[in-house]
mmCIF file of the N, C-alpha and C atoms, coordinates in Angstrom:
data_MODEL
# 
_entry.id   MODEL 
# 
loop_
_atom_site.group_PDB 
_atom_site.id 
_atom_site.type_symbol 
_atom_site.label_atom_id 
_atom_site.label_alt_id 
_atom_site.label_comp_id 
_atom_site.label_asym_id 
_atom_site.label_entity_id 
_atom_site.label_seq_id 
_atom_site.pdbx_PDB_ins_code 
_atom_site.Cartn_x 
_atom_site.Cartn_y 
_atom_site.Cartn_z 
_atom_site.occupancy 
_atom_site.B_iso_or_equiv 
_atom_site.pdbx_formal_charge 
_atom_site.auth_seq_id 
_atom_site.auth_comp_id 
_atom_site.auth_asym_id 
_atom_site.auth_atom_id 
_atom_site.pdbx_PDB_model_num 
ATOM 1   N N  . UNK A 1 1  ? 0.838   -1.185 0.000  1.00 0.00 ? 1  UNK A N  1 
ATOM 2   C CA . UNK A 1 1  ? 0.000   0.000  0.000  1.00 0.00 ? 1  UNK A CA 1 
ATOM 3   C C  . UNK A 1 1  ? 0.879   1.242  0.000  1.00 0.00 ? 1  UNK A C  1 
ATOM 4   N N  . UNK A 1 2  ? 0.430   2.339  -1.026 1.00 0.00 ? 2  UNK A N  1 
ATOM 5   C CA . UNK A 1 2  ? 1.264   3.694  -0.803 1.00 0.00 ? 2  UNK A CA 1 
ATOM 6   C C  . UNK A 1 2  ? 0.355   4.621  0.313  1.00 0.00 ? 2  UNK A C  1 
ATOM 7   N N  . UNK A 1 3  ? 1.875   4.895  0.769  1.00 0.00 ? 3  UNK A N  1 
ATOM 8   C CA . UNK A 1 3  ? 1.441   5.308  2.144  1.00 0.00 ? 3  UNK A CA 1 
ATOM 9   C C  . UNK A 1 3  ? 1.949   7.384  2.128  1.00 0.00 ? 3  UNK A C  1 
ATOM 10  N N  . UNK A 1 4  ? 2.076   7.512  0.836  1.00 0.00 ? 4  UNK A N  1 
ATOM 11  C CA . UNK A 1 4  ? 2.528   8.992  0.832  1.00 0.00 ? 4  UNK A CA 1 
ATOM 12  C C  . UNK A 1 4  ? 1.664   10.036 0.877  1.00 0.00 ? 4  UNK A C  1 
ATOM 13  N N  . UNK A 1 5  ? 0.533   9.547  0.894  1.00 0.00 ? 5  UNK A N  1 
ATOM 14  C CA . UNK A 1 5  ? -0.569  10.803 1.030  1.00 0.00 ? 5  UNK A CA 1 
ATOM 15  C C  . UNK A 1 5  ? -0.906  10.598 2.646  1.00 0.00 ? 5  UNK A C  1 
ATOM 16  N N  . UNK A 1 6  ? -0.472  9.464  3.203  1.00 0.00 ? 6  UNK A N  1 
ATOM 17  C CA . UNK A 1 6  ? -0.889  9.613  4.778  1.00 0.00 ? 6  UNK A CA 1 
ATOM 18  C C  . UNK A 1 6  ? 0.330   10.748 5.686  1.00 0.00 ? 6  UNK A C  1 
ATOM 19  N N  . UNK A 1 7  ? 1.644   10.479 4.872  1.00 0.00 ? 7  UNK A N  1 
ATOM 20  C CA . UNK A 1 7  ? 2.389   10.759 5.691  1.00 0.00 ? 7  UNK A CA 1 
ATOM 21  C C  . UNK A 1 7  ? 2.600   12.749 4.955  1.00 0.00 ? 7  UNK A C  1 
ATOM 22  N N  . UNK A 1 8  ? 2.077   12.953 3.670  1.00 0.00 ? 8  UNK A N  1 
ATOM 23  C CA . UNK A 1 8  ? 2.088   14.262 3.308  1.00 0.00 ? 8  UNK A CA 1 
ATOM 24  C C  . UNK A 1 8  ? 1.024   15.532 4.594  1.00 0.00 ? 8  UNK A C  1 
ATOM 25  N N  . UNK A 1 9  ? 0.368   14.709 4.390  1.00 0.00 ? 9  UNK A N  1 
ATOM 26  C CA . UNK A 1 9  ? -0.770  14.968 5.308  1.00 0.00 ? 9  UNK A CA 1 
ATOM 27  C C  . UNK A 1 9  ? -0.301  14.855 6.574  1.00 0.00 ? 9  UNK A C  1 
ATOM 28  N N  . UNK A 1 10 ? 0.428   14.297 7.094  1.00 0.00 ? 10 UNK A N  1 
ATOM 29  C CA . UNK A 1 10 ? 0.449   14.165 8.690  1.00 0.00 ? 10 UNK A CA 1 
ATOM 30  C C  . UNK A 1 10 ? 1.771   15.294 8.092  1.00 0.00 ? 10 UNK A C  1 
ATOM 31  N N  . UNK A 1 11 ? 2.518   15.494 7.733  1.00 0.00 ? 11 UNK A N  1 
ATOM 32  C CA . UNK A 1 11 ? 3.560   16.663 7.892  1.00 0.00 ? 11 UNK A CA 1 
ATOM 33  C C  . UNK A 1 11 ? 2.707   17.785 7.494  1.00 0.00 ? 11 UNK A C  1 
ATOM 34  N N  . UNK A 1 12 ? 2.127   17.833 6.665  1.00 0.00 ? 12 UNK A N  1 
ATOM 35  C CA . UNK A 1 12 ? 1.158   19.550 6.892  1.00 0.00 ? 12 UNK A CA 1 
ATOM 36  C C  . UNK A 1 12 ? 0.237   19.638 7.704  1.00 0.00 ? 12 UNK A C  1 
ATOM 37  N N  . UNK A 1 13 ? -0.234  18.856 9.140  1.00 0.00 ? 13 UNK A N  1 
ATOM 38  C CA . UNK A 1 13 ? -1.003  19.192 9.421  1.00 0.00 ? 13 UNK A CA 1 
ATOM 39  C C  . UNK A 1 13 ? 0.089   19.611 11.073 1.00 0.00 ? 13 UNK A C  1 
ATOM 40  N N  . UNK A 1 14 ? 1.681   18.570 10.555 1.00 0.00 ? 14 UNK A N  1 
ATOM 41  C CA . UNK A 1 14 ? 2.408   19.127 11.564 1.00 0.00 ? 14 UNK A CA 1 
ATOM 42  C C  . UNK A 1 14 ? 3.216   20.406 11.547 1.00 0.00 ? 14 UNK A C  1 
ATOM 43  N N  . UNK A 1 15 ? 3.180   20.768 9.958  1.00 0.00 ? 15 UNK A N  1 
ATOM 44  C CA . UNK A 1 15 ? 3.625   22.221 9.790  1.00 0.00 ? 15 UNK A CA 1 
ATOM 45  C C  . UNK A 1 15 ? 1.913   23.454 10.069 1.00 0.00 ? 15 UNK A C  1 
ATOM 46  N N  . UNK A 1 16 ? 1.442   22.948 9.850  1.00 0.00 ? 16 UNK A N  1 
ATOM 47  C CA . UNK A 1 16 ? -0.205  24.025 10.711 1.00 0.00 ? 16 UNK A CA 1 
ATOM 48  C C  . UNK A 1 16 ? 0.275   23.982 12.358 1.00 0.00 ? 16 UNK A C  1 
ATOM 49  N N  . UNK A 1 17 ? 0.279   23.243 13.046 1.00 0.00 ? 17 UNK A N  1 
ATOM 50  C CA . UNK A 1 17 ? 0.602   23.526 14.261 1.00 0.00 ? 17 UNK A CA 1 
ATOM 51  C C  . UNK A 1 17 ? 1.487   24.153 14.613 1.00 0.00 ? 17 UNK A C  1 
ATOM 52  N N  . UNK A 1 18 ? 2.945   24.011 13.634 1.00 0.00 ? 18 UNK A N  1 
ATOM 53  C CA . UNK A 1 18 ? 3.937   25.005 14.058 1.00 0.00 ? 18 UNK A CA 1 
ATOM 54  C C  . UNK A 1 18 ? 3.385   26.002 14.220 1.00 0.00 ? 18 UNK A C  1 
ATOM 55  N N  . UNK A 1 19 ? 2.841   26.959 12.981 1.00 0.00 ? 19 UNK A N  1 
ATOM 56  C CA . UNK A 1 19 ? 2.658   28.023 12.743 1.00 0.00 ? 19 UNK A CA 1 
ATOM 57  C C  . UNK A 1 19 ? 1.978   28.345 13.380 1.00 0.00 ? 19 UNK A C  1 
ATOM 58  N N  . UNK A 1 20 ? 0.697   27.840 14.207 1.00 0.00 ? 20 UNK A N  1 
ATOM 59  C CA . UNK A 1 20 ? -0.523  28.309 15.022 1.00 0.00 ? 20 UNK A CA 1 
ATOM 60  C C  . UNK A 1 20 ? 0.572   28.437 16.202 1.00 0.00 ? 20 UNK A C  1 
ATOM 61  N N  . UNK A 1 21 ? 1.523   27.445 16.235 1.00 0.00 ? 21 UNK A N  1 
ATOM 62  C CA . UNK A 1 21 ? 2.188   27.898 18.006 1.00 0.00 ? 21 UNK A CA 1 
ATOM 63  C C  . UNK A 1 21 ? 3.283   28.958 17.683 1.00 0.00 ? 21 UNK A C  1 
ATOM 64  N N  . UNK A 1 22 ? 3.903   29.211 16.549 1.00 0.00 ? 22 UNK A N  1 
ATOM 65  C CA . UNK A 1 22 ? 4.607   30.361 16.433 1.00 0.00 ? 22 UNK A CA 1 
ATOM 66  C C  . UNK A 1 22 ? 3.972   31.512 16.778 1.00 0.00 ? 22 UNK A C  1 
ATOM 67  N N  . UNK A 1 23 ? 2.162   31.713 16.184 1.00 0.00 ? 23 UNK A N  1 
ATOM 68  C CA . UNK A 1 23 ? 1.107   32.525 16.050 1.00 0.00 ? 23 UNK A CA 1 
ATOM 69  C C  . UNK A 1 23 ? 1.445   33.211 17.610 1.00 0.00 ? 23 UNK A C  1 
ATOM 70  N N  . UNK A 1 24 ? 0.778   32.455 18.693 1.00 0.00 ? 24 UNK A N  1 
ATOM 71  C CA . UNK A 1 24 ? 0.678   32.389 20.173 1.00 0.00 ? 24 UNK A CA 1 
ATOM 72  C C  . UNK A 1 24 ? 2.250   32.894 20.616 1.00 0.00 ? 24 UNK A C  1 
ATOM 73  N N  . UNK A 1 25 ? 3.109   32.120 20.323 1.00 0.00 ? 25 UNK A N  1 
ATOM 74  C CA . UNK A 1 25 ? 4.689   32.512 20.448 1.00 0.00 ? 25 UNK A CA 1 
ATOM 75  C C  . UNK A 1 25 ? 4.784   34.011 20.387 1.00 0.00 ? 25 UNK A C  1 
ATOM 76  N N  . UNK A 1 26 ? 4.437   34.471 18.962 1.00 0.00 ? 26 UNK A N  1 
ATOM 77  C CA . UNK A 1 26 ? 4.779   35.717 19.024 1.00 0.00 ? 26 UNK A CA 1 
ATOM 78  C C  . UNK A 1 26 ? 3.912   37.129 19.864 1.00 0.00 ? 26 UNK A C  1 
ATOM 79  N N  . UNK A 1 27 ? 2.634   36.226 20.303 1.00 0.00 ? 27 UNK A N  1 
ATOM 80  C CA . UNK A 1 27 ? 2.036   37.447 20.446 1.00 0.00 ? 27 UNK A CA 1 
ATOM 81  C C  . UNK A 1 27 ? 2.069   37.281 22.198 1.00 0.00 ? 27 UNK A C  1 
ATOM 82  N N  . UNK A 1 28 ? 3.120   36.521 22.562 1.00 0.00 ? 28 UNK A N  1 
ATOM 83  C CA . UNK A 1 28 ? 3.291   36.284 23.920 1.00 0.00 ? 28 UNK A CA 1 
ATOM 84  C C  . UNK A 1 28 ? 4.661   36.923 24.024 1.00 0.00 ? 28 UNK A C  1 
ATOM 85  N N  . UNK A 1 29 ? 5.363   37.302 23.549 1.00 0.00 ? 29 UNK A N  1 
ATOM 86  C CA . UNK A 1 29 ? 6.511   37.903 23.045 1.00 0.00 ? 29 UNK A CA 1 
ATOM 87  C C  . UNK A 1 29 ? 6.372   39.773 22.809 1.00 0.00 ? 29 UNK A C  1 
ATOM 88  N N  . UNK A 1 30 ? 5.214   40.087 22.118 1.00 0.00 ? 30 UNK A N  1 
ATOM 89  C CA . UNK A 1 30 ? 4.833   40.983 22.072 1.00 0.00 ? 30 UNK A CA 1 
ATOM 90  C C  . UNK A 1 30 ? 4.270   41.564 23.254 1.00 0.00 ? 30 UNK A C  1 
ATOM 91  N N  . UNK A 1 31 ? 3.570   40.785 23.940 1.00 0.00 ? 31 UNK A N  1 
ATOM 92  C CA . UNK A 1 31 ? 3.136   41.440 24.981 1.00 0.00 ? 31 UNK A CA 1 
ATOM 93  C C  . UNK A 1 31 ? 3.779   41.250 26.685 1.00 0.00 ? 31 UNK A C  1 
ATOM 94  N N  . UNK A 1 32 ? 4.876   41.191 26.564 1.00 0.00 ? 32 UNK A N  1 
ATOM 95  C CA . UNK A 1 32 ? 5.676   41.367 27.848 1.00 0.00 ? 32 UNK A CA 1 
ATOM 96  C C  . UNK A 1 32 ? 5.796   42.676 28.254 1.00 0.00 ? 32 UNK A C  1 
ATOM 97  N N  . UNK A 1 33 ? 6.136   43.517 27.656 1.00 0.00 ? 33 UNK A N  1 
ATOM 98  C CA . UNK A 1 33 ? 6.094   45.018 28.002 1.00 0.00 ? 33 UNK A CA 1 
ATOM 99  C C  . UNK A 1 33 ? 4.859   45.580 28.429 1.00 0.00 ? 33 UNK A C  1 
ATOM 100 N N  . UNK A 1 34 ? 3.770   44.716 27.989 1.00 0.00 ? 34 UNK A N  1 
ATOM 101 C CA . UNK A 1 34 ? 2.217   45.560 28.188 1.00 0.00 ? 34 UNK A CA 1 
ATOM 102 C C  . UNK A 1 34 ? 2.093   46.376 29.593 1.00 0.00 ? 34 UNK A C  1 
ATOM 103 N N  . UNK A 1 35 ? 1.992   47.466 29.721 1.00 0.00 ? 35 UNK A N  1 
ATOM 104 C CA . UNK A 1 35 ? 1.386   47.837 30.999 1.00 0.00 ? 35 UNK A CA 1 
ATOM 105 C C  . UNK A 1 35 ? -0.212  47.682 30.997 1.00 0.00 ? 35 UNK A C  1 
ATOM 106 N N  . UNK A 1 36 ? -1.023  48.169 30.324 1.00 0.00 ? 36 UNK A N  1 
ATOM 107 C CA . UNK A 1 36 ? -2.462  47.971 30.169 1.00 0.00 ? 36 UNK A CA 1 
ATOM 108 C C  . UNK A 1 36 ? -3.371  46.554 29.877 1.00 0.00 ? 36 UNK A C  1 
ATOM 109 N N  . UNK A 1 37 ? -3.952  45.893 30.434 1.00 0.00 ? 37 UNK A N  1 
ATOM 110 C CA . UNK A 1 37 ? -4.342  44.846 29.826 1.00 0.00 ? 37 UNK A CA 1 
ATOM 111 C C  . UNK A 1 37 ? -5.837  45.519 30.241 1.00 0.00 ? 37 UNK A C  1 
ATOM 112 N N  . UNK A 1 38 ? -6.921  44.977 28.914 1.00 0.00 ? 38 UNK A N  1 
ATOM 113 C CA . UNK A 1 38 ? -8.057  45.468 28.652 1.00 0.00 ? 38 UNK A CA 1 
ATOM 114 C C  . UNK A 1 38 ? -8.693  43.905 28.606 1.00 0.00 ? 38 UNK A C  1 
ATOM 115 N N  . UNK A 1 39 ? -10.373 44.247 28.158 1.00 0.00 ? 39 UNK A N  1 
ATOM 116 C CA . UNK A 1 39 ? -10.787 42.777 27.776 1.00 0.00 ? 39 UNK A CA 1 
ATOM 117 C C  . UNK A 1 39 ? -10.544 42.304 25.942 1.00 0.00 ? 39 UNK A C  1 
ATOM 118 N N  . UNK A 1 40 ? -9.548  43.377 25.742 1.00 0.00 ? 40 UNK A N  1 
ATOM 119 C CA . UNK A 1 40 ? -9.415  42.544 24.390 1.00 0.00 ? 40 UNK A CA 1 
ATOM 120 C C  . UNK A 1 40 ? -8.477  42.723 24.088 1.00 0.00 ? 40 UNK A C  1 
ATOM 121 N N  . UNK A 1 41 ? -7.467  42.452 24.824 1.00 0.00 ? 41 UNK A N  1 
ATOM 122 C CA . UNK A 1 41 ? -6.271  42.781 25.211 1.00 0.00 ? 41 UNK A CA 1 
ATOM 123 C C  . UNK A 1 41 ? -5.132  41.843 23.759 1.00 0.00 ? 41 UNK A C  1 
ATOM 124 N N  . UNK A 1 42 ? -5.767  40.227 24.497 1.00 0.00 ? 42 UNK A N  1 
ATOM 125 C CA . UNK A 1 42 ? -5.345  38.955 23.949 1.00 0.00 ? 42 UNK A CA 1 
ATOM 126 C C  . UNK A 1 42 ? -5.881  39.081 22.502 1.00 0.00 ? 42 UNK A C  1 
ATOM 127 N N  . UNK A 1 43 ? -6.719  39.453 22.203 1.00 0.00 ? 43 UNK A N  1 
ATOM 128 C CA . UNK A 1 43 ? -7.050  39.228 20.301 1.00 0.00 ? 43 UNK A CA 1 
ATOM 129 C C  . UNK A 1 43 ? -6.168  40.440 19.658 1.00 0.00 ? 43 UNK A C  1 
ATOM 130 N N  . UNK A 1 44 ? -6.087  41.418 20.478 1.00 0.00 ? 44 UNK A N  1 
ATOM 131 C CA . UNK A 1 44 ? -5.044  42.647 20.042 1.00 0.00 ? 44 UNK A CA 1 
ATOM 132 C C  . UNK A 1 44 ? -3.610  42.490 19.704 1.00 0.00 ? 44 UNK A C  1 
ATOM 133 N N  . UNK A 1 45 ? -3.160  41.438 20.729 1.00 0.00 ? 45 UNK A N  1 
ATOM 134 C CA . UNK A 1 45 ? -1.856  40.679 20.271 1.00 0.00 ? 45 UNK A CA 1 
ATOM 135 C C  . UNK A 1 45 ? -1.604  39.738 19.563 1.00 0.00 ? 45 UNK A C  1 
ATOM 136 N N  . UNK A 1 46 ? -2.824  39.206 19.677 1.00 0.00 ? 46 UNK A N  1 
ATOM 137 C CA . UNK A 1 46 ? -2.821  37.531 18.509 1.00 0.00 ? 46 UNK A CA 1 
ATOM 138 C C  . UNK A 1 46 ? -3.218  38.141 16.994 1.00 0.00 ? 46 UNK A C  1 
ATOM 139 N N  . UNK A 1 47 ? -3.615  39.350 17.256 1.00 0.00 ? 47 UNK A N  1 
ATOM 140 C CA . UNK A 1 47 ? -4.053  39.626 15.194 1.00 0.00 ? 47 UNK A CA 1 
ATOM 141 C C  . UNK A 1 47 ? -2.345  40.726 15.244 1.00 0.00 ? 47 UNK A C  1 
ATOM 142 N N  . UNK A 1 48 ? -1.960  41.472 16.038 1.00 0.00 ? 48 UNK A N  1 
ATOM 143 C CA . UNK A 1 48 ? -1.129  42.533 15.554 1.00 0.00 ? 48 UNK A CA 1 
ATOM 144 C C  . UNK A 1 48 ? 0.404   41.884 15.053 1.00 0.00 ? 48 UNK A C  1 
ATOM 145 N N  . UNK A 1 49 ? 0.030   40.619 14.971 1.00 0.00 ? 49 UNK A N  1 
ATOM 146 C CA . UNK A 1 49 ? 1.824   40.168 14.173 1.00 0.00 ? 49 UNK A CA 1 
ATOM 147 C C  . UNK A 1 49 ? 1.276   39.967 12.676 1.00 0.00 ? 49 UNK A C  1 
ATOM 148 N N  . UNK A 1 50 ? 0.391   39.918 12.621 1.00 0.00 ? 50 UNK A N  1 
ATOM 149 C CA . UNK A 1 50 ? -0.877  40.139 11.017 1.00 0.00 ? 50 UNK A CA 1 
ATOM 150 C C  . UNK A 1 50 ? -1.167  38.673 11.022 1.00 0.00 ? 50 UNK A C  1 
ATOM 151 N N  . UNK A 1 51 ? -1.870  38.428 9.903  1.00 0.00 ? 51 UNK A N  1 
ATOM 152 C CA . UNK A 1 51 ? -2.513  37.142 9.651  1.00 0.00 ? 51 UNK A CA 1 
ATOM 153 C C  . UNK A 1 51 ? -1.870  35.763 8.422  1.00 0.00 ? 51 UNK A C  1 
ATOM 154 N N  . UNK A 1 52 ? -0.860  36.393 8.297  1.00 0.00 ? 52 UNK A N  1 
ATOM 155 C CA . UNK A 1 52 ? 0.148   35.576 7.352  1.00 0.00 ? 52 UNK A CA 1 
ATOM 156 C C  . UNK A 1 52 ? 0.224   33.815 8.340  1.00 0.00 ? 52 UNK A C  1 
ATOM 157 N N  . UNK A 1 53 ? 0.696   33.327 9.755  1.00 0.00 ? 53 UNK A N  1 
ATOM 158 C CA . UNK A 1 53 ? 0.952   32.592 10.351 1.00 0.00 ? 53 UNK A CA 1 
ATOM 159 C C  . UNK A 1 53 ? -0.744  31.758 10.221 1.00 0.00 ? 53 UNK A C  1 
ATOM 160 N N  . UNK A 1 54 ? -1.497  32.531 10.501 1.00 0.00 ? 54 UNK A N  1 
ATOM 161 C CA . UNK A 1 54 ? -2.974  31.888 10.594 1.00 0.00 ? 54 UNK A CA 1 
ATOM 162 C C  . UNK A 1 54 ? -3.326  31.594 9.467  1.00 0.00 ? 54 UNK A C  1 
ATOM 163 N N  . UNK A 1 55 ? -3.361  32.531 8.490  1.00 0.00 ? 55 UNK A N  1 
ATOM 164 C CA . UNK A 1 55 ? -3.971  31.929 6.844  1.00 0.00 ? 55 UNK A CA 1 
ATOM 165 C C  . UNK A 1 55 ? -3.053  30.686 6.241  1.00 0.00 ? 55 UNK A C  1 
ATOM 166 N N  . UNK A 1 56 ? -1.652  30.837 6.926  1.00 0.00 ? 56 UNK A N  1 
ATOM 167 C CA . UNK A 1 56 ? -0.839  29.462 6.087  1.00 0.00 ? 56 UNK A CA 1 
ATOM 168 C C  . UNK A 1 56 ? -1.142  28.227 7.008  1.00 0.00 ? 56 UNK A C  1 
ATOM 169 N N  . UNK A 1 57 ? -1.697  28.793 8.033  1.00 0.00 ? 57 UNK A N  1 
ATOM 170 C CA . UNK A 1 57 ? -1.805  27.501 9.357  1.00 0.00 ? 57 UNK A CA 1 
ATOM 171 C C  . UNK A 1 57 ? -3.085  26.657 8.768  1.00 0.00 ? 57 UNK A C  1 
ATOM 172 N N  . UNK A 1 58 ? -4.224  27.674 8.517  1.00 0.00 ? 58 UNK A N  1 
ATOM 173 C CA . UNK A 1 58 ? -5.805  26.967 7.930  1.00 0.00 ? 58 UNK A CA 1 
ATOM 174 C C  . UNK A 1 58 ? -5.410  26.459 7.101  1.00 0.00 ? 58 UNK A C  1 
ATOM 175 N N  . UNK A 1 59 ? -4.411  27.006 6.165  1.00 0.00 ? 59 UNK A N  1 
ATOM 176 C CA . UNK A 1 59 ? -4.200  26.493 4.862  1.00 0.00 ? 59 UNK A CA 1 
ATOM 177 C C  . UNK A 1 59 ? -3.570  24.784 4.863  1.00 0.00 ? 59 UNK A C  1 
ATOM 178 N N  . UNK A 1 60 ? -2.641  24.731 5.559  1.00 0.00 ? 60 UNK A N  1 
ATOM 179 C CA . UNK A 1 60 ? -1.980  23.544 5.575  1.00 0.00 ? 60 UNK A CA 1 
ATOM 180 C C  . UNK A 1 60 ? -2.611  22.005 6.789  1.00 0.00 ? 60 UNK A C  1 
ATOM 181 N N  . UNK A 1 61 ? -3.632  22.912 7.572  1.00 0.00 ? 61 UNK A N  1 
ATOM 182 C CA . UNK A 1 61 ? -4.017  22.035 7.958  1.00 0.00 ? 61 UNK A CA 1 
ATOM 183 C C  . UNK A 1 61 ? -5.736  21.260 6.958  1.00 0.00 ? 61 UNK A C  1 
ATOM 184 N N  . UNK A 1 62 ? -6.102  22.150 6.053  1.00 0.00 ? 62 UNK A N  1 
ATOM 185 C CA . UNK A 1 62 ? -7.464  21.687 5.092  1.00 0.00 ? 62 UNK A CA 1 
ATOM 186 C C  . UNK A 1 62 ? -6.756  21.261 4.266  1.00 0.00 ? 62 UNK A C  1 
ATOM 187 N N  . UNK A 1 63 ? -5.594  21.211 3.957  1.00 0.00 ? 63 UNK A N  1 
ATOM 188 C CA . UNK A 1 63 ? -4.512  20.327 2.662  1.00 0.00 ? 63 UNK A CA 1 
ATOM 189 C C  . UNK A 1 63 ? -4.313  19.154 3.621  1.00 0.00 ? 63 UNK A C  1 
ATOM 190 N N  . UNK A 1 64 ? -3.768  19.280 4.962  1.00 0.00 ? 64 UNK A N  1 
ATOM 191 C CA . UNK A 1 64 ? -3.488  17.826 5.251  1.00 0.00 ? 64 UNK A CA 1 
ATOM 192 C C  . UNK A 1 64 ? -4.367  17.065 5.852  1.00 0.00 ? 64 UNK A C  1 
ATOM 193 N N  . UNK A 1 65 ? -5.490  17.032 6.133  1.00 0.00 ? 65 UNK A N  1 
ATOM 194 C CA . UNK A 1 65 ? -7.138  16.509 6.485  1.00 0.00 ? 65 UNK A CA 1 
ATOM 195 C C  . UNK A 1 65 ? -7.157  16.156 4.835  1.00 0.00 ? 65 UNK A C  1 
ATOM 196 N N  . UNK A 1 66 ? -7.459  17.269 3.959  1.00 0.00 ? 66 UNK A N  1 
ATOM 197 C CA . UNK A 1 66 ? -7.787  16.676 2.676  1.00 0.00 ? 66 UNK A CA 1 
ATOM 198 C C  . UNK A 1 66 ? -6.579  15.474 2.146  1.00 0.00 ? 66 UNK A C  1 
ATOM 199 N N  . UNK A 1 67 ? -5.609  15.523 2.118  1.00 0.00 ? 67 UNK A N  1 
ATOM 200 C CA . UNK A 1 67 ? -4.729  14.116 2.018  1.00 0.00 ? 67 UNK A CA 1 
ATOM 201 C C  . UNK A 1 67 ? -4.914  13.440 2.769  1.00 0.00 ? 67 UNK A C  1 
ATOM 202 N N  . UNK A 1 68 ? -4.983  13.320 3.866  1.00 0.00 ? 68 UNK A N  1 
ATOM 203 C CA . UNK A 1 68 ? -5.200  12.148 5.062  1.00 0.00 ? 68 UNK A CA 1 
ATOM 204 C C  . UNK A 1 68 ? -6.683  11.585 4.759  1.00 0.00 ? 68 UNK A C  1 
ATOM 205 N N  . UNK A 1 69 ? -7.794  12.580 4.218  1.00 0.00 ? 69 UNK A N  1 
ATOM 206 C CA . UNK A 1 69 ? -8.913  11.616 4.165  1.00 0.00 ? 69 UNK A CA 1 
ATOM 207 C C  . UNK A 1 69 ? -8.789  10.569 2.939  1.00 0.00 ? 69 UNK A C  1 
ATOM 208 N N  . UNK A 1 70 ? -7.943  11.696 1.878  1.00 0.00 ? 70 UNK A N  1 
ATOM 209 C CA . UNK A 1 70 ? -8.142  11.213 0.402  1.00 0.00 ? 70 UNK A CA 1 
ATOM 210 C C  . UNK A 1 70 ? -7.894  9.347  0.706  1.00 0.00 ? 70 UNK A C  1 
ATOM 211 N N  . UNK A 1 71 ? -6.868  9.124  1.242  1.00 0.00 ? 71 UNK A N  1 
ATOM 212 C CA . UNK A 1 71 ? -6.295  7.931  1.227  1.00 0.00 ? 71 UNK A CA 1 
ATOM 213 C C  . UNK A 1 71 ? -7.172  7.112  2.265  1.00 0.00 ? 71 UNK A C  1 
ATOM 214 N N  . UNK A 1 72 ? -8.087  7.342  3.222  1.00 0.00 ? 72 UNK A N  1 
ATOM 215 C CA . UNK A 1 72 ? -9.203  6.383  3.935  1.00 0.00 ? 72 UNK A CA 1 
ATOM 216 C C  . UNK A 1 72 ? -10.349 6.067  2.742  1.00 0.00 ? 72 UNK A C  1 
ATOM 217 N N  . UNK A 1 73 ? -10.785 5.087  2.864  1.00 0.00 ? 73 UNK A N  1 
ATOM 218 C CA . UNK A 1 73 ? -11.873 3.896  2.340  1.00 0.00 ? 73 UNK A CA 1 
ATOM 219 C C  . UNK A 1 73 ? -12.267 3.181  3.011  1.00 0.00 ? 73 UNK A C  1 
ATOM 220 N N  . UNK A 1 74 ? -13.757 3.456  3.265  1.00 0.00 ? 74 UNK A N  1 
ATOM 221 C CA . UNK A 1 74 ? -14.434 3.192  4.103  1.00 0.00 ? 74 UNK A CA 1 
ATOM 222 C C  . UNK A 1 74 ? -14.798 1.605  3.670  1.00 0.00 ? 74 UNK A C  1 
ATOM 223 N N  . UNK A 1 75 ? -14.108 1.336  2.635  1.00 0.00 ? 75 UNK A N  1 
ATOM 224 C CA . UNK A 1 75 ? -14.536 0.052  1.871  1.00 0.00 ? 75 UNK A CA 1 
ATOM 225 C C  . UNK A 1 75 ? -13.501 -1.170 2.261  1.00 0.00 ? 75 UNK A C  1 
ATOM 226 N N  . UNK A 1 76 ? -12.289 -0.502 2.831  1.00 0.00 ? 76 UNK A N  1 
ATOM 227 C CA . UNK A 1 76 ? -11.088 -1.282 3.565  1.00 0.00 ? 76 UNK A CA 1 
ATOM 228 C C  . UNK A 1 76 ? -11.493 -1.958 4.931  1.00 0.00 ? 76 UNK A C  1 
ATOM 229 N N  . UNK A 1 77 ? -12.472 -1.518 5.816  1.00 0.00 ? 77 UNK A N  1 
ATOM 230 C CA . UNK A 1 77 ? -12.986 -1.865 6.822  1.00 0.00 ? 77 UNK A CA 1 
ATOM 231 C C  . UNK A 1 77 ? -13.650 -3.212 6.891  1.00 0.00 ? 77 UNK A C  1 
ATOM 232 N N  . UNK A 1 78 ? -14.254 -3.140 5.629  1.00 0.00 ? 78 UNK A N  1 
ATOM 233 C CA . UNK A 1 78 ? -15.475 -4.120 5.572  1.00 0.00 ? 78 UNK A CA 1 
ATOM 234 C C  . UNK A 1 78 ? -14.637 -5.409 4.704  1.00 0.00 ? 78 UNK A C  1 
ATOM 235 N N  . UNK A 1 79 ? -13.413 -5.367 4.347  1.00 0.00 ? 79 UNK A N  1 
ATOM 236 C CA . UNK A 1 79 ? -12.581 -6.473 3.550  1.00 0.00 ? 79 UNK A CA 1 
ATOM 237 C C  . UNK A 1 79 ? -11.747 -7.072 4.330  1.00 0.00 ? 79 UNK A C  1 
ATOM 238 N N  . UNK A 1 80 ? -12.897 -7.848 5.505  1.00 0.00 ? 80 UNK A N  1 
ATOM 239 C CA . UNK A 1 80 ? -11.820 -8.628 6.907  1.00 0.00 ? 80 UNK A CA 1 
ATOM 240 C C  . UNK A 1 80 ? -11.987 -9.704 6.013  1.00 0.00 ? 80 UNK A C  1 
# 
């Protein structure tokens, strides 16, 4: 069995997590200096490193769900 769309998929869905924890990384980084914390304090730091980390994060994790499903068959189950 080829097994390269399982394992494409499990590396982009492990490069989406980088990026979502770089996301958090940086905006925990950013906000050490804060003197003010408000109630929207936390979305103020998580959008102000911009949205480049999040749009490639969605991106690579609906590419690697979509490879990881491509290769399940629900028809493999039933061929005990």
């Amino acid at each position: 069995m080829d097994y390269s769309k399982v394992i494409i998929g499990s590396v982009c869905l492990l490069i989406s997590s980088i990026l979502l924890s770089a996301q958090y990384i940086t905006a925990a980084i950013m906000g050490i200096g804060r003197n003010r914390w408000g109630p929207n304090a936390i979305n103020e730091l998580f959008t102000s490193g911009g949205y480049l980390l999040i749009t490639l994060s969605v991106l690579f994790f609906i590419v690697g769900i979509f490879l990881y499903l491509l290769h399940f068959n629900p028809d493999k189950l039933n061929d005990k």
